[in-house]
N, C-alpha and C positions, 0 to 999 in steps of 0.2 A: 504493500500500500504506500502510496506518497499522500503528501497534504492535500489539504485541498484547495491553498494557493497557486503548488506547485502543477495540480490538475489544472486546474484553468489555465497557465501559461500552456500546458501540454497542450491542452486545445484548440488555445488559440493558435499555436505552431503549425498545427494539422491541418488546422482551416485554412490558414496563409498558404501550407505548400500546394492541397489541394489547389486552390485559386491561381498558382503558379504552373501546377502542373495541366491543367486547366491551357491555358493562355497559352503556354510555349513547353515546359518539361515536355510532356507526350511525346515530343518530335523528338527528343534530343537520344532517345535509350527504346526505342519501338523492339518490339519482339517479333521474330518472324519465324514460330514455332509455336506447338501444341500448347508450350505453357504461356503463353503470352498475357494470360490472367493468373497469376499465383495466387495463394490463400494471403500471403503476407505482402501487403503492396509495396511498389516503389516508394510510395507515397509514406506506407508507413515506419516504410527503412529509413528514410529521410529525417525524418521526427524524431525518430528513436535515436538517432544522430545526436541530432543539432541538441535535443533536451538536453539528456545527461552529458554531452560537453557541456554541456553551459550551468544546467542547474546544479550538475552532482560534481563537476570538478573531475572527469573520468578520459583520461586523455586517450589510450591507446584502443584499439578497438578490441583487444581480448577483457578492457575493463570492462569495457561499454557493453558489451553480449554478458558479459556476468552480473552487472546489475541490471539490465533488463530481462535476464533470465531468474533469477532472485525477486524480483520485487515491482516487476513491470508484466508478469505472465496475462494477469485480469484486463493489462490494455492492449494486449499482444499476443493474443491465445493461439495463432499460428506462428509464433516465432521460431524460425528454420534451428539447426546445428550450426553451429558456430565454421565450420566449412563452410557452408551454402551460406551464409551470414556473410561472412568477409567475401566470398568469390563475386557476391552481386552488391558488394557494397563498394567494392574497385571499379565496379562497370558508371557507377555514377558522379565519375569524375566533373562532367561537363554540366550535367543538371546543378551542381552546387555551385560553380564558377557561375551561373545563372542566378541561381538564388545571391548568391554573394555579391555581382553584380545590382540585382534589382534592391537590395538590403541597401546597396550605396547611396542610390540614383534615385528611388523612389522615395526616400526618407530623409529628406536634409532638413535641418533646423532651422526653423525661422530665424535664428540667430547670429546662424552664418554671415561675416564676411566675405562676399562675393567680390572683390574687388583685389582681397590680399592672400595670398595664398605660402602656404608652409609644403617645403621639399626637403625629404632626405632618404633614406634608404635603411635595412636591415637584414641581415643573414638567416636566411633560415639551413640550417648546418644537418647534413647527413654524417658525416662524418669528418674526425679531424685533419686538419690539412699535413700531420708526419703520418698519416696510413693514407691509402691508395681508393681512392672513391670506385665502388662498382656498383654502386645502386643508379638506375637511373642517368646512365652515362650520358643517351642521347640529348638532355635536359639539364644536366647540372657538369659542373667542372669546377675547378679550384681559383677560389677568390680570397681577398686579403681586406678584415676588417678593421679599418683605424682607430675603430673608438673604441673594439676590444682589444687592441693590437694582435690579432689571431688570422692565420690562415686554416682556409676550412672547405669543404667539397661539398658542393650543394647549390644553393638558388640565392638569387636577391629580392624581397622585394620594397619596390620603390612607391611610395605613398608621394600625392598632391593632396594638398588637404587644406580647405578653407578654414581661416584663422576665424575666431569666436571670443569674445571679450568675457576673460575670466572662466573661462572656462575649455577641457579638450577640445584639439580642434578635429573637425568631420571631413573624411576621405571625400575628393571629388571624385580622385581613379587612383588603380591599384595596379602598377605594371610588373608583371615577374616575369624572370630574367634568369639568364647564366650567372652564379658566383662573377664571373670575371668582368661581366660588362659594366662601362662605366658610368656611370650615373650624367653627368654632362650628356654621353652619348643617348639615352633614355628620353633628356629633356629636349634633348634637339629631335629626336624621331618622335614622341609623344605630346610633347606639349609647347613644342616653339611657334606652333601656328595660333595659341590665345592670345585675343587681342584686349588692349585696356586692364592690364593685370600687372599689380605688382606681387613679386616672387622675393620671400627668403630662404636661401639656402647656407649652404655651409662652405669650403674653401672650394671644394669638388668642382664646384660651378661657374668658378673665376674661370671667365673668357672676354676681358675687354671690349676686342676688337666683333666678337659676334654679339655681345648684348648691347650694343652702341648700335648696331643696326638693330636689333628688333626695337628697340625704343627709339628709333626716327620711321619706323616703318608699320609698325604695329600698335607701339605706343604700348610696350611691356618692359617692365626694368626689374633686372635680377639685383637686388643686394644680396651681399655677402660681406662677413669677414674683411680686411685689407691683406693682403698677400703681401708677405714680404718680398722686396727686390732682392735677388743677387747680387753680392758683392758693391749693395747700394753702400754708401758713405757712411760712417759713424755719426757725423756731427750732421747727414741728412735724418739719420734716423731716429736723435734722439729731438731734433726739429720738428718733426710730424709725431712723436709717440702719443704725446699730452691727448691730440686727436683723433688719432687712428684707436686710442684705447676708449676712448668715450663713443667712439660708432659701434668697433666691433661690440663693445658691451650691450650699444643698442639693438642692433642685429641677432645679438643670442639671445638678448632678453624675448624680442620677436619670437623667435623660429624657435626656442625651449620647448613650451609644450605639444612639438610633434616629438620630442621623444618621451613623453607621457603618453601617448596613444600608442606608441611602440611597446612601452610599459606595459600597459593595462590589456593590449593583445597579448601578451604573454603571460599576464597572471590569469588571463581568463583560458586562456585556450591552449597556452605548453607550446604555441604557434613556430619557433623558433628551433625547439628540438624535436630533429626527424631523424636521428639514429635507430629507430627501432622499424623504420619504411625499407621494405625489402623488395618493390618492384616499381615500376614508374607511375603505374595507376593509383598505385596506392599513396606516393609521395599526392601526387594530384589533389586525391581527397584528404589527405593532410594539410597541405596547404587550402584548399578553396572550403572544402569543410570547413574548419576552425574560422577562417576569415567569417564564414556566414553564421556560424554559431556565436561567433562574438558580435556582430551587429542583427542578427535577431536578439537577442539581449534587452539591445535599445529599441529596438521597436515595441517591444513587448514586456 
């Protein structure tokens, strides 16, 4: 038995993905076989999902099949074996990138900052960068993280996130990536065509000579940070310090609380460690799973 708080959020989870699987799911994972109606729906593989990530703190999927097989049997009275559990719960890679997406885009807060926008990035690690990464080769490869100083085998992803006064700021888009790619290069394939935006980012993004055109051209301006020159002068450098340390302070005073959402995806959802992901499908619904289990949260 669970509470009866925690039922109604259930419910309401089931209604939403229905209504999604409704709309667009259906298409994304169709069956072209006898069982193409199972006793235990997609629909309610999905729920059983998203909840006990979220409600019960259950990260791995042999957690997740133990407490809904313990304690969730009364909502789930065809719940498969834990084989046929995981084999059809890798097939639903793309319907949570779906859900995960429409969680972003369909639910922004009135509160939002549409004009300011927060960029940085975060590692989601399969394994350590001194062992030899073989999960998921075609999709991950080895990256090097500055603000943990660590190298590591696996994915990146890159958050745009509308700033909100006093409070986290809310994902516009979510691009994931190879470990290696560079975040500059991200911004310029993803997001260099918004127009009327100002952007904080971190050192990563310093490009003079390309963010001087999009702000004569588009009228978008990236702060950052001030980059130290090379071999610049002593007595230039201790001339500009007074100022360069009152900006850069302002700039991270800015763009801080996008690594509070970075935060709070992690204590919600383990988002981050994918050491225990042993196929590619399965990294997938690690990644875009959790991503959707942590903003059904807020919607609900």
């Amino acid at each position: 038995m669970i509470p009866k708080a925690k039922a109604l959020r259930l419910i309401a989870i089931y209604l939403h993905i229905c209504k999604l699987h409704n709309e667009q799911l259906q298409y994304l994972y169709q069956r072209y076989t006898n069982n193409d109606k199972p006793d235990f729906t997609d629909q309610e593989m999905m729920t059983l999902y998203l909840f006990v990530v979220q409600e019960e703190q259950r990260f791995k999927v042999s957690q997740i099949y133990a407490f809904a097989d313990q304690y969730m049997r009364s909502w789930f009275p065809a719940l498969p074996s834990y084989q046929a559990f995981n084999r059809r719960l890798n097939r639903l890679s793309e319907a949570f990138k779906v859900i995960a997406a429409r969680s972003v885009s369909d639910f922004i807060p009135s509160d939002c900052r549409l004009g300011i926008s927060l960029l940085d990035s975060m590692p989601i690690i399969t394994c350590s960068g001194k062992r030899s990464g073989k999960v998921a080769t075609e999709i991950t490869d080895k990256g090097y993280c500055g603000t943990k100083s660590l190298y590591y085998y696996g994915l990146k992803l890159h958050t745009l996130a509308f700033s909100r006064p006093n409070r986290m700021p809310f994902p516009e888009q979510i691009v994931i990536t190879t470990a290696s790619e560079s975040d500059l290069n991200v911004f310029k394939q993803d997001w260099g065509a918004i127009t009327n935006r100002t952007f904080f980012g971190d050192k990563i993004y310093h490009n003079e000579a390309y963010f001087k055109s999009l702000k004569i051209n588009i009228n978008a301006t990236m702060l950052t940070p001030i980059k130290a020159i090379k071999e610049q002068a002593e007595v230039l450098k201790q001339r500009d310090k007074a100022a360069n340390d009152l900006f850069n302070a302002a700039v991270s005073t800015v763009r801080q609380p996008i690594e509070s959402l970075f935060n709070w995806l992690i204590e919600k959802t383990d988002l981050q460690r994918a050491n225990k992901v042993r196929s590619t499908n399965g990294l997938l619904v690690h990644v875009f799973g959790k991503i959707a289990a942590a903003f059904i949260y807020l919607i609900f």
